[in-house]
C-alpha positions in Angstrom: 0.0 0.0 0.0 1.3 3.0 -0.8 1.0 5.8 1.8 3.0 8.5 1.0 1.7 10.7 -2.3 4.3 10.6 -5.1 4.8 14.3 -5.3 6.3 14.0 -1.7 10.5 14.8 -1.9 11.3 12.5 0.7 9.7 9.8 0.3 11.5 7.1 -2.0 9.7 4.4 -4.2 8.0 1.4 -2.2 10.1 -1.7 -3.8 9.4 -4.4 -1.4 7.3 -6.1 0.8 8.1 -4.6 4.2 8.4 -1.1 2.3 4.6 -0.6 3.2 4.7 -1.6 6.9 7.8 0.9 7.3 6.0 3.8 5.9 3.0 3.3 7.8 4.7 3.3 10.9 6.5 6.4 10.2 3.2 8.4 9.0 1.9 7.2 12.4 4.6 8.4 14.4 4.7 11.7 11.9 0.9 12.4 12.3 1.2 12.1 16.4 4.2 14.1 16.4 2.2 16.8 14.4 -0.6 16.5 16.6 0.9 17.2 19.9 2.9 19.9 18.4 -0.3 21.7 17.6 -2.2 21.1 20.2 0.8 21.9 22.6 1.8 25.2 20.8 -2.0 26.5 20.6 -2.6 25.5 24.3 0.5 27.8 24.9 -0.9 30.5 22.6 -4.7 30.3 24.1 -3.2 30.5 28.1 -0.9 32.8 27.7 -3.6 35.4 26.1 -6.7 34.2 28.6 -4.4 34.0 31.7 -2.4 37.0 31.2 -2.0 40.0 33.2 -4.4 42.3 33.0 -3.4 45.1 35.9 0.0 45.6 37.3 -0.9 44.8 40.7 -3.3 41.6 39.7 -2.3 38.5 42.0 -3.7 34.8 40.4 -5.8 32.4 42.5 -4.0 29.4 43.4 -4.1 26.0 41.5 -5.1 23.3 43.7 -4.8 20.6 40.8 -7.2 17.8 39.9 -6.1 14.2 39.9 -8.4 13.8 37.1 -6.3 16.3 34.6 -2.9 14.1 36.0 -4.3 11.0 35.6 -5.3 11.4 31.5 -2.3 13.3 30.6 -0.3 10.0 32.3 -2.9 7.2 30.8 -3.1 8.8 26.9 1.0 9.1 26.9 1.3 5.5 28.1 -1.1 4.1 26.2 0.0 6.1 23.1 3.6 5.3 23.7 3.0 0.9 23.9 1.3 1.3 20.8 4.6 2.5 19.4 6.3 0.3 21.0 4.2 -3.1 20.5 4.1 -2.0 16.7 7.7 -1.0 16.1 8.7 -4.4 18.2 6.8 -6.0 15.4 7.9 -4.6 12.7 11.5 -5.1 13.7 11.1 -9.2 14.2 9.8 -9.2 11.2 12.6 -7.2 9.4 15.9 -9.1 10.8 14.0 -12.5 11.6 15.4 -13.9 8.3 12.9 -16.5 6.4 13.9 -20.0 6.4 12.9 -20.0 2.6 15.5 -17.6 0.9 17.9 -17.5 -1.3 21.9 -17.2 -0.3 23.5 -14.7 -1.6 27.0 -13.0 0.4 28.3 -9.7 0.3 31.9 -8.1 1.2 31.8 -4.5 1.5 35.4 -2.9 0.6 36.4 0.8 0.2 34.7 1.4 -1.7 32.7 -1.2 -3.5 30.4 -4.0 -2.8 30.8 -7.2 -4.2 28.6 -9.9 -4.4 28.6 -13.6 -5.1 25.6 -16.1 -6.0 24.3 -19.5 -5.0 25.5 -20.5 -8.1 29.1 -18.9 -8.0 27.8 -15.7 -10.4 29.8 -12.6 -9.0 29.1 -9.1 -9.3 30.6 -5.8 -8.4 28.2 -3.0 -7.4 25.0 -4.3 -8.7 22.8 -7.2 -7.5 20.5 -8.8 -10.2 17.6 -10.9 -8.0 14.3 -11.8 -9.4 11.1 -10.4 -8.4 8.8 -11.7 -6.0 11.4 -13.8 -4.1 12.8 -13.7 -0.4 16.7 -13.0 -0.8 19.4 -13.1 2.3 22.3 -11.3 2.7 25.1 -12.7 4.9 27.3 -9.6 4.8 31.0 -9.0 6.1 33.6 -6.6 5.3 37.7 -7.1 4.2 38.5 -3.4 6.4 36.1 -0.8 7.7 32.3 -0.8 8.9 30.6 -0.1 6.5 26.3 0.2 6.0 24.1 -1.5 3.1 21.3 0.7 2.6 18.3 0.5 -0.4 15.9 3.3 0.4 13.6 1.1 -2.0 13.2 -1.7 0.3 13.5 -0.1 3.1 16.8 -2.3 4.9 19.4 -0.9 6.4 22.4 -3.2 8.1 25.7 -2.3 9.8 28.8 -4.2 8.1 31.0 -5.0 10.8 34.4 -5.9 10.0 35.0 -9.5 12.1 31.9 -11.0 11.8 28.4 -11.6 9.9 25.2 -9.8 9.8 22.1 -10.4 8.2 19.3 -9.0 6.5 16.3 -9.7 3.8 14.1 -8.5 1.2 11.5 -9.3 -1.3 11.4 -7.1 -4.4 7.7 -6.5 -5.5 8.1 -5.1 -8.9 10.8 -5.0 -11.7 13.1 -2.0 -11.7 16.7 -0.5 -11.0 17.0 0.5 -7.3 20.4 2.5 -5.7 22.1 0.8 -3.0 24.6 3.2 -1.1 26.8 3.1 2.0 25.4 4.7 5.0 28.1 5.0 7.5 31.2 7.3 6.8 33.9 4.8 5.8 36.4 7.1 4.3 37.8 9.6 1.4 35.4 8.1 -1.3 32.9 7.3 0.9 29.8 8.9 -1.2 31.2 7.0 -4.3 30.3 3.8 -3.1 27.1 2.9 -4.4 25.8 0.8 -7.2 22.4 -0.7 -7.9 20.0 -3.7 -7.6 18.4 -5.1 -10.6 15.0 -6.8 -9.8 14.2 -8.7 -12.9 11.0 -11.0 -14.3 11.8 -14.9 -13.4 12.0 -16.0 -16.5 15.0 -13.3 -17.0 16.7 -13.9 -14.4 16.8 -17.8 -14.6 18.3 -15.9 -18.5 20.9 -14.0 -16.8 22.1 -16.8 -14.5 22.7 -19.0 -17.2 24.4 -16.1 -19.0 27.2 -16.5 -16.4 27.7 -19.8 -14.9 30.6 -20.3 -12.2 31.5 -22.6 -9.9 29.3 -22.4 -6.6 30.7 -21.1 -3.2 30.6 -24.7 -1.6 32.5 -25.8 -5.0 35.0 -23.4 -4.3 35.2 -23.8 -0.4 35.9 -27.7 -1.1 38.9 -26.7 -3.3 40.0 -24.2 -0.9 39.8 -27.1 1.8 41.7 -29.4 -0.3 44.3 -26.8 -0.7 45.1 -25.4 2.7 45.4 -29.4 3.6 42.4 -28.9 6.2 41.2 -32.8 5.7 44.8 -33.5 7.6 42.5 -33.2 10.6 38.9 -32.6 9.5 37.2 -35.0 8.1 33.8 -35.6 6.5 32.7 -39.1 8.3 34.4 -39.8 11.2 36.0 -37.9 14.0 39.7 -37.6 13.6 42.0 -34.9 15.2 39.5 -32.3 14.6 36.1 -32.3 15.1 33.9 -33.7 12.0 32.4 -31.7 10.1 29.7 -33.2 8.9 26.3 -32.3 10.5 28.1 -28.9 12.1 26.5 -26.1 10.6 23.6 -25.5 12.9 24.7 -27.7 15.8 24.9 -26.9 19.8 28.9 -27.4 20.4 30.1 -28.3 24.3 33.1 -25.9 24.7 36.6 -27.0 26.9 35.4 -24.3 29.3 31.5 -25.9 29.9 30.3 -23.1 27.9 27.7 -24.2 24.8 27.9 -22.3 20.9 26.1 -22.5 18.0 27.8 -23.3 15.0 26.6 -20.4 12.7 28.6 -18.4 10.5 30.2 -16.2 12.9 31.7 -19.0 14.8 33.0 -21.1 12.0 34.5 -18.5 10.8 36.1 -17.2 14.2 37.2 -21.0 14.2 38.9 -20.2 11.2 40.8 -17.0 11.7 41.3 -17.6 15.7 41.0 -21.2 16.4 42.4 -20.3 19.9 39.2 -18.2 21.2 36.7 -21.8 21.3 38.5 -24.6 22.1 35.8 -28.0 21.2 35.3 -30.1 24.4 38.1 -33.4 23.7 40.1 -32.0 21.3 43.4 -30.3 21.6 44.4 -26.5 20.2 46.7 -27.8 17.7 44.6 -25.8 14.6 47.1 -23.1 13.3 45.0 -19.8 12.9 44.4 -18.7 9.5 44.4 -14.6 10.0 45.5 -12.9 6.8 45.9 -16.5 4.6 42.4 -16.1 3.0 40.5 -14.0 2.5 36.8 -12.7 3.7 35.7 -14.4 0.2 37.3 -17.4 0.9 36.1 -17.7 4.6 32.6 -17.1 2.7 33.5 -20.2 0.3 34.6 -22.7 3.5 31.6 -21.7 5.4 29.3 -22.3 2.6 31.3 -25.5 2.1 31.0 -26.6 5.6 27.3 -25.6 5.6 26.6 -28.1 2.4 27.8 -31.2 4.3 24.9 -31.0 6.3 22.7 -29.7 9.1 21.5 -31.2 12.3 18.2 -30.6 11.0 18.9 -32.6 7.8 17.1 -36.0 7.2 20.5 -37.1 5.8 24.1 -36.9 6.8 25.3 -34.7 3.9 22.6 -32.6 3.8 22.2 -32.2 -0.4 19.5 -30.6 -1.9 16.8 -32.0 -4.3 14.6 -30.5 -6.6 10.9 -30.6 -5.6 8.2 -32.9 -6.1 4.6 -33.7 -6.5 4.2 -30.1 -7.3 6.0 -28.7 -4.4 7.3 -24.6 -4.0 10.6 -24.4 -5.7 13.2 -20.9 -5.9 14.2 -19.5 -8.6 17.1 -21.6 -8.6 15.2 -25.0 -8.9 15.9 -26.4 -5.8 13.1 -27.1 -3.5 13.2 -24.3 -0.4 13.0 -27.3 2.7 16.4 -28.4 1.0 17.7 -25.4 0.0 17.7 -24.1 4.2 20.4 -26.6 4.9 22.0 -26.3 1.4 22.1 -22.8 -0.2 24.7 -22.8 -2.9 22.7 -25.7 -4.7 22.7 -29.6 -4.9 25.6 -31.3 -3.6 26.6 -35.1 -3.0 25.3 -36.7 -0.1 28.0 -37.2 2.2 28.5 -39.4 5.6 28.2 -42.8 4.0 31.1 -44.7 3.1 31.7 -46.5 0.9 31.7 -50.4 1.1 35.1 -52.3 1.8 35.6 -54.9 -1.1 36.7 -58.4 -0.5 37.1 -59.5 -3.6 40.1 -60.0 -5.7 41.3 -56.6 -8.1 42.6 -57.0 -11.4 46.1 -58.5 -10.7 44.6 -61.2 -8.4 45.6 -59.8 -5.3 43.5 -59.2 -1.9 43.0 -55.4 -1.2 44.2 -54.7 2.1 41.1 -54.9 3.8 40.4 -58.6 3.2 44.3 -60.0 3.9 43.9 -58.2 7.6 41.7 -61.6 8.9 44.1 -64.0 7.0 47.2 -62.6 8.6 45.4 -62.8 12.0 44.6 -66.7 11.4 48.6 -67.0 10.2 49.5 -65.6 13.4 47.4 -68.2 15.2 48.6 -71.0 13.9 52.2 -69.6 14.3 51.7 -69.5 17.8 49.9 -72.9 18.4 53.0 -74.5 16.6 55.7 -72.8 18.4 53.5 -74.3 21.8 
């Protein structure tokens, strides 16, 4: 609904679904603050003339009060002030609960650019395509400075914190090209840091991603594992010298010190940079720390890695995605949304099953090593009964 008139200066386009509950709070909060300012300043205007002194030597009567003046002008205030307060409270669990059904997409903020990065692996600098009438997420971090992601059209606003993650959502309503700016002073060329986002039709968007196909961020986190050797100690199915990492994302962790965590973003990625601040209950602080060897992209990539192994709240142990059936809601990606909470960046290979040991003989006739284990056992026995 739109509540402000167009020819109104400063009231930007409604562009998204919370755009409408944000305006209509304001106007409420506008048209009681006009209110009282009126009635306050004629009040002022009308006692000062009716009450005023009309002889030099004119003494006023004395005021004894009256509980019942005290009483409304404490009651209305109160009453007027939990409105404001029970529908701002609303408003704001609305705005940073994030919806389980969204799509992933992370953003570094950088003086003094933004730079985003798909489900899919698509990157972009300073503009953001997303399709219309879909819920999007931000998970949002920054390589230096704080920094502020800002879209008057939507109506978010969200503090970029260097160190850790915040979030924030939207869902465009109508096709169109909306500026995005910085709104916290982060240096010389701080007003130059802006850009736009591109809400387009479904049908071109599903055109532009294919336009620009990448690998996704868990594709690239898994290669980034691989190379910084990180299966030395964490592995995907069994516990070794690190904690397993299958099933994390998501999970209560029992800390050294008693204390409990959740393994969200900001923690696997403090694990990451400082693996010395949470030390996991059993295990030993023999991780080296990882501060200034990757980048805030590449922590993205691991923790969107890590995430696609799995969830505690995933049926199976690796947590992959599947396309819906029997009609079910699917994103704009193709993936059905109940999959796509524990799995983002798109379908991956279920993980946590192993694969069978073979017994039987390979190519050159020989026992694999799993199946000569019981024979040298039985050699060993009869060794020993002859030598008795």
């Amino acid at each position: 609904m739109q509540y402000f008139p167009s020819w109104v200066p400063f009231a930007p386009e409604q562009a998204s679904t919370l755009a409408g509950e944000v305006d209509a709070l304001y106007l409420y909060l506008v048209t009681i603050t006009l209110f009282f300012s009126v009635l306050i300043t004629g009040l002022i205007i009308f006692f000062a003339l009716k009450y005023r002194r009309r002889t030099p030597n004119e003494v006023p009567r004395p005021v004894a009060g009256s509980i019942t003046l005290e009483t409304l002008w404490t009651v209305i205030p109160l009453l007027i002030a939990m409105t404001i307060f029970a529908w701002g409270a609303s408003l704001y669990f609305k705005m940073y609960r994030v919806p389980t059904q969204a799509m992933d997409i992370f953003v570094v903020g950088k003086q003094w650019m933004w730079k985003f990065q798909h489900g899919g692996g698509q990157r972009e600098i300073n503009e953001l395509h997303v399709p219309v009438g879909s819920r999007v997420k931000l998970t949002m971090t920054t390589e230096d400075v704080i920094h502020s992601f800002y879209v008057p059209a939507f109506r978010i606003k969200a503090d970029v914190v260097p160190g850790r993650y915040t979030t924030t959502w939207f869902e465009a309503t109508k096709p169109g090209r909306y500026y995005l700016f910085c709104a916290e002073y982060c240096g010389t060329n701080h007003s130059g840091m802006g850009g736009y986002v591109v809400v387009m039709e479904r049908n071109d968007y599903q055109a532009w991603l294919g336009g620009g196909a990448t690998d996704s961020p868990a594709s690239q986190g898994q290669k980034l594992f691989s190379d910084l050797n990180c299966a030395t100690c964490h592995r995907n199915d069994t516990q070794d010298r690190g904690p397993m990492l299958a099933g994390l994302f998501g999970k209560t962790v029992q800390l050294d010190n008693g204390q409990t965590v959740i393994a969200d973003e900001t923690y696997i990625r403090e694990s990451i940079v400082n693996p010395r601040a949470k030390t996991v209950a059993g295990f030993q602080q023999i991780m080296p720390t990882y501060q200034g060897q990757v980048s805030e992209e590449q922590l993205l990539a691991l923790i969107s890695y890590i995430r696609s192994l799995g969830t505690t709240n995933d049926s199976g142990a690796g947590g992959g995605a599947a396309t819906g059936r029997d009609g079910g809601q699917q994103t704009t990606t193709g993936i059905n949304p109940d999959a796509q909470r524990s799995n983002p960046t798109g379908p991956t290979t279920p993980g946590g099953t192993r694969a069978p040991v073979s017994t039987a003989p390979d190519s050159t006739g020989e026992q694999p090593d799993g199946a000569n284990q019981p024979r040298s056992g039985r050699q060993q026995q009869q060794r020993s009964r002859g030598r008795q």
